[in-house]
OpenMM code with the backbone's topology and positions (N, CA, C; nanometers):
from openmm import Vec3, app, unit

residues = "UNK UNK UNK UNK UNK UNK UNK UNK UNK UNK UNK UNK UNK UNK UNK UNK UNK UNK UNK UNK UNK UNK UNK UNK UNK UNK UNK UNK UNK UNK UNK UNK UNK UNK UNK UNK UNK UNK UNK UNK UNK UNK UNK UNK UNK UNK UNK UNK UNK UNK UNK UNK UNK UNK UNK UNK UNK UNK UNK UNK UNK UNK UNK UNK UNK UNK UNK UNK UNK UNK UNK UNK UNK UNK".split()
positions = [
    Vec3(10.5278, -0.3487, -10.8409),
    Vec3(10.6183, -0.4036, -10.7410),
    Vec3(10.7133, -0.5064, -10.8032),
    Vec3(10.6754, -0.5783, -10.9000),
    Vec3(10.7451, -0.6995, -10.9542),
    Vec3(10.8370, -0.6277, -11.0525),
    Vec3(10.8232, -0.5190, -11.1336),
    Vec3(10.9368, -0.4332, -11.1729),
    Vec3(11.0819, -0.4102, -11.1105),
    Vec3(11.0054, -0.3576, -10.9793),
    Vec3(11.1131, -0.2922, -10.8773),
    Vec3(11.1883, -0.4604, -10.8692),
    Vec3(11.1272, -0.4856, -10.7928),
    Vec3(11.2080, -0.6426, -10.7822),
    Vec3(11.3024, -0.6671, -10.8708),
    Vec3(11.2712, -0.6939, -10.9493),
    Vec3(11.3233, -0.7377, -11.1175),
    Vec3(11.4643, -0.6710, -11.1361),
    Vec3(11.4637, -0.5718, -11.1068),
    Vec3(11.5427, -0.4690, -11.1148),
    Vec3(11.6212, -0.4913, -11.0404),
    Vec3(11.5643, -0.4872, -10.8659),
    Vec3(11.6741, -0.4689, -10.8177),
    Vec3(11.7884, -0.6146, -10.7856),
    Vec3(11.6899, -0.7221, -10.8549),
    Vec3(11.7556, -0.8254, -10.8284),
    Vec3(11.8512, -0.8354, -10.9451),
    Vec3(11.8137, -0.7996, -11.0615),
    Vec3(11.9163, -0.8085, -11.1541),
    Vec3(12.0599, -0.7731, -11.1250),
    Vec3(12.0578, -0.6232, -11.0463),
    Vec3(12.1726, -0.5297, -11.0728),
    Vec3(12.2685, -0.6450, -11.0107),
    Vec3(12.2438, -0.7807, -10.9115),
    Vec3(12.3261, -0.9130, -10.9046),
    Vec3(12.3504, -0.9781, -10.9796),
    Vec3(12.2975, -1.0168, -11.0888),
    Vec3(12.2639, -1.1230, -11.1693),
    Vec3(12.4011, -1.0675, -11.2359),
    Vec3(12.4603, -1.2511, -11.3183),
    Vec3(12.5344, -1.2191, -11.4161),
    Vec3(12.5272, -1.2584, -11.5564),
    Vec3(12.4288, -1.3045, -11.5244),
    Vec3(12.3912, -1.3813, -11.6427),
    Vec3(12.4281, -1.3168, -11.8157),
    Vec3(12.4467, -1.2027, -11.8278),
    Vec3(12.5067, -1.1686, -11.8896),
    Vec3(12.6398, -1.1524, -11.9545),
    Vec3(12.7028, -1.2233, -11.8571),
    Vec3(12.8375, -1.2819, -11.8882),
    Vec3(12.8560, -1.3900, -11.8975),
    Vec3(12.7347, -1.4507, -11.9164),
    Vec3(12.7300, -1.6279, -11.9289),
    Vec3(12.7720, -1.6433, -12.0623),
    Vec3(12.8677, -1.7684, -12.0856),
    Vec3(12.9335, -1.7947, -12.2313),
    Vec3(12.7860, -1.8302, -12.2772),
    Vec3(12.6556, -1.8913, -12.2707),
    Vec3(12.5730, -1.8917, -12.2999),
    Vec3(12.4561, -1.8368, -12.3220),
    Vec3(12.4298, -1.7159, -12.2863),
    Vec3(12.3828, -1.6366, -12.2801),
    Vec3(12.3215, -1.5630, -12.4250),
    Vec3(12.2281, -1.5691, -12.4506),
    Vec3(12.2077, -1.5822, -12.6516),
    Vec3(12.1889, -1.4341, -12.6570),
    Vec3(12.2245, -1.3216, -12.5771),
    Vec3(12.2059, -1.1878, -12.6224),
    Vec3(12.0950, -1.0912, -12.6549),
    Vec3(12.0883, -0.9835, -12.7483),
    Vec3(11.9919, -0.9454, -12.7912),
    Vec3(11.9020, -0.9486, -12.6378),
    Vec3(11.9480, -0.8474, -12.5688),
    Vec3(11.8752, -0.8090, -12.4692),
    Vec3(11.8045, -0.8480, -12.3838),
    Vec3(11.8543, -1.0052, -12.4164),
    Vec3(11.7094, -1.0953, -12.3542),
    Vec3(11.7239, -1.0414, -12.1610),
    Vec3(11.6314, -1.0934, -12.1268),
    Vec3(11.5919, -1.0772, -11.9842),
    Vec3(11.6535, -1.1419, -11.9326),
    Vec3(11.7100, -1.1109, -11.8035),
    Vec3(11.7815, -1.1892, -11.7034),
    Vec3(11.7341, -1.2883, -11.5942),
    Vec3(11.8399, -1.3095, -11.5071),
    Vec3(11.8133, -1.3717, -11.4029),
    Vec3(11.6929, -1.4599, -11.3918),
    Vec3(11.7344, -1.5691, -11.4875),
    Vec3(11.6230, -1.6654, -11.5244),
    Vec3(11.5776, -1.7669, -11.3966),
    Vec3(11.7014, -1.7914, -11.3246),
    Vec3(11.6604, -1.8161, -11.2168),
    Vec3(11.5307, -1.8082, -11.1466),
    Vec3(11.5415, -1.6767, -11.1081),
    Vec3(11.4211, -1.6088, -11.0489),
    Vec3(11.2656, -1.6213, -11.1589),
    Vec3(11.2987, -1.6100, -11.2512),
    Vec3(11.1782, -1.5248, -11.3570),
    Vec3(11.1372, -1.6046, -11.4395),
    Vec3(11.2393, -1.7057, -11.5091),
    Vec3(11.1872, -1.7987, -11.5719),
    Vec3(11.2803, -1.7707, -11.7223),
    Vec3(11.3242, -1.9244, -11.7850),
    Vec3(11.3799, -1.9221, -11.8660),
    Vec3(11.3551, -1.8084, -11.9833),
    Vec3(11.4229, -1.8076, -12.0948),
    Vec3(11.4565, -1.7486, -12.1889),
    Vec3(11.3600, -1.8328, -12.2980),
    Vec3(11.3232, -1.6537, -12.3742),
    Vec3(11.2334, -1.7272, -12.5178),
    Vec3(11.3461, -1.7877, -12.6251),
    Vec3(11.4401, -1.7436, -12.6431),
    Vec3(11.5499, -1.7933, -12.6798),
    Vec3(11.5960, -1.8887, -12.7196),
    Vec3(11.6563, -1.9287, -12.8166),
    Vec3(11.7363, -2.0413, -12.8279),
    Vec3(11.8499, -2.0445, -12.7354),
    Vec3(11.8554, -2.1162, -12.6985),
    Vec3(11.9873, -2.1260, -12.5829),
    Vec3(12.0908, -2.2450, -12.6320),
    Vec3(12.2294, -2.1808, -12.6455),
    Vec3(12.3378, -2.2780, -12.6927),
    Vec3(12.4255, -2.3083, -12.5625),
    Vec3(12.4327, -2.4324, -12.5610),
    Vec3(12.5390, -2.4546, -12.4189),
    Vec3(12.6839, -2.4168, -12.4572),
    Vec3(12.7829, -2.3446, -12.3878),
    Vec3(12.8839, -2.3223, -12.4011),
    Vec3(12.9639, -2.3053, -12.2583),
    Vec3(12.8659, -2.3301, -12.1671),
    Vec3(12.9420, -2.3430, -12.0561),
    Vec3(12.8197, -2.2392, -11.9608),
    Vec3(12.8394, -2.2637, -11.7890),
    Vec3(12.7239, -2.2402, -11.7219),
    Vec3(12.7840, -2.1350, -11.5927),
    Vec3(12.7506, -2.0445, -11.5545),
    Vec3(12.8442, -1.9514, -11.4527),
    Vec3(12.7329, -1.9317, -11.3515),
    Vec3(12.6057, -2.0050, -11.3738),
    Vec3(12.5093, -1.9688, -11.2687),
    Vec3(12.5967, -1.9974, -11.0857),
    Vec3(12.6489, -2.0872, -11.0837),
    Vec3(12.7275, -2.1144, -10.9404),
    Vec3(12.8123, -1.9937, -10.8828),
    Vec3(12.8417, -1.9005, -10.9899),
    Vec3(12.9058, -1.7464, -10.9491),
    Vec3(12.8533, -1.7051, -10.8751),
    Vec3(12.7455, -1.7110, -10.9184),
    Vec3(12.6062, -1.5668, -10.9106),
    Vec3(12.5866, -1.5687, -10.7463),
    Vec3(12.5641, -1.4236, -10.7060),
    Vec3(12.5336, -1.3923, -10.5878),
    Vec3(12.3686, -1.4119, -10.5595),
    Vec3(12.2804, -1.4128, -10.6707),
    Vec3(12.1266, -1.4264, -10.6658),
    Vec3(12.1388, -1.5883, -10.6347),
    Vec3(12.2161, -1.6706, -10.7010),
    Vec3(12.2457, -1.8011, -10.7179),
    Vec3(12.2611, -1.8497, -10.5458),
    Vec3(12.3930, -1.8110, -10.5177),
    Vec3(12.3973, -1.8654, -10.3648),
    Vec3(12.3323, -1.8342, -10.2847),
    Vec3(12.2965, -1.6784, -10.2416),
    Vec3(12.1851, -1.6385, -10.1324),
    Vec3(12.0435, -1.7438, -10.1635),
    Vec3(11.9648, -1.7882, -10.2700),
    Vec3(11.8972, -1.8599, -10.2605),
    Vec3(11.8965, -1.9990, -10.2259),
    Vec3(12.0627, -2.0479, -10.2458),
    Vec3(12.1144, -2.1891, -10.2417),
    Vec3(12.0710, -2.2624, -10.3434),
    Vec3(12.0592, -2.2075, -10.4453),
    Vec3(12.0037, -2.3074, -10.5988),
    Vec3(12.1059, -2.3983, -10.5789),
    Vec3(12.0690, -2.4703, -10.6699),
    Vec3(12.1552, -2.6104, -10.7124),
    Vec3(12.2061, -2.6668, -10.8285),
    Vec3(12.0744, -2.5851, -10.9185),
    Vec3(12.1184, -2.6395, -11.0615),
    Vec3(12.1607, -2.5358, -11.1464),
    Vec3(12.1556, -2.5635, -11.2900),
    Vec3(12.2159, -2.5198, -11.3862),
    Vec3(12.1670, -2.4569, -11.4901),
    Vec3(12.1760, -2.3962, -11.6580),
    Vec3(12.1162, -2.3705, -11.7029),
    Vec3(11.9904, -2.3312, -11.6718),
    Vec3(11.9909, -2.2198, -11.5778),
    Vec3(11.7784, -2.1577, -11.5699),
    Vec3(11.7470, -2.0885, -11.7322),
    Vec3(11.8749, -2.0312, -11.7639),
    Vec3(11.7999, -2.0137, -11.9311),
    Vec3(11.7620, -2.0877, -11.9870),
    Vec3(11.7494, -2.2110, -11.9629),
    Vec3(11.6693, -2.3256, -12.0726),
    Vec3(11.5679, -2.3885, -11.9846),
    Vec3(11.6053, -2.4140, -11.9067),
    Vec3(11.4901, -2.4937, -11.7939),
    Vec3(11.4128, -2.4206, -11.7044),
    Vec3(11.4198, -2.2662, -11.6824),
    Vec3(11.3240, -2.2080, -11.6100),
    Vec3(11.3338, -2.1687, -11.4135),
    Vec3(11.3054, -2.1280, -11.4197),
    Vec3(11.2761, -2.0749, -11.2937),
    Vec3(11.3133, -2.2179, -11.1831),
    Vec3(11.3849, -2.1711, -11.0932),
    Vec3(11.4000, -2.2613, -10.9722),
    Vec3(11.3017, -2.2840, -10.8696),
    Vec3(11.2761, -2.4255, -10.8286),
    Vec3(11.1718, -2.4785, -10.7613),
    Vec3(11.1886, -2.3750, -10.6081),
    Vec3(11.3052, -2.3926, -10.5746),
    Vec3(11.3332, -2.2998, -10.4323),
    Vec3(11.2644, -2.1612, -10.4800),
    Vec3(11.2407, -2.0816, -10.5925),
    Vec3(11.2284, -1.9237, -10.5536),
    Vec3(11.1277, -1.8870, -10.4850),
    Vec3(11.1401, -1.8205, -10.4287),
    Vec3(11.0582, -1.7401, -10.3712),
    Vec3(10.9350, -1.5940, -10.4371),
    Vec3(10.9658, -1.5908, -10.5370),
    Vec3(10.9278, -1.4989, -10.6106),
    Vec3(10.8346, -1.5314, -10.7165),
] * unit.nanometer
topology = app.Topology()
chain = topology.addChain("A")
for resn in residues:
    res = topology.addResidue(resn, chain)
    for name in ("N", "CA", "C"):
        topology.addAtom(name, app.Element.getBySymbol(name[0]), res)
């Protein structure tokens, strides 16, 4: 079930177009799931775009470095 989820929440996510975003396939929508194993370089933050972002009403920034949002539900 947490697949399906994953999935279908991504196909929102943009995190992949984040100027920060360290590549190499990493996993998305950290928001939800929880930061990145990653080194993460700041270059600027687009989480406030994101449609996963507002329907939840997050607030903050960088979830690739800091992890999963206190609001999720998931």
């Amino acid at each position: 079930m947490r697949k399906i989820l994953r999935f279908f929440i991504s196909l929102f996510c943009i995190c992949k177009k984040c100027p920060s975003y360290p590549g190499k396939k990493d996993p998305v929508t950290y928001c939800e799931f929880g930061k990145s194993g990653m080194e993460i370089k700041k270059k600027g933050c687009i989480c406030s775009r994101c449609f996963v972002w507002k329907v939840n009403r997050f607030s903050n920034h960088y979830y690739c470095e800091t992890g999963k949002d206190p609001k999720s539900k998931i």
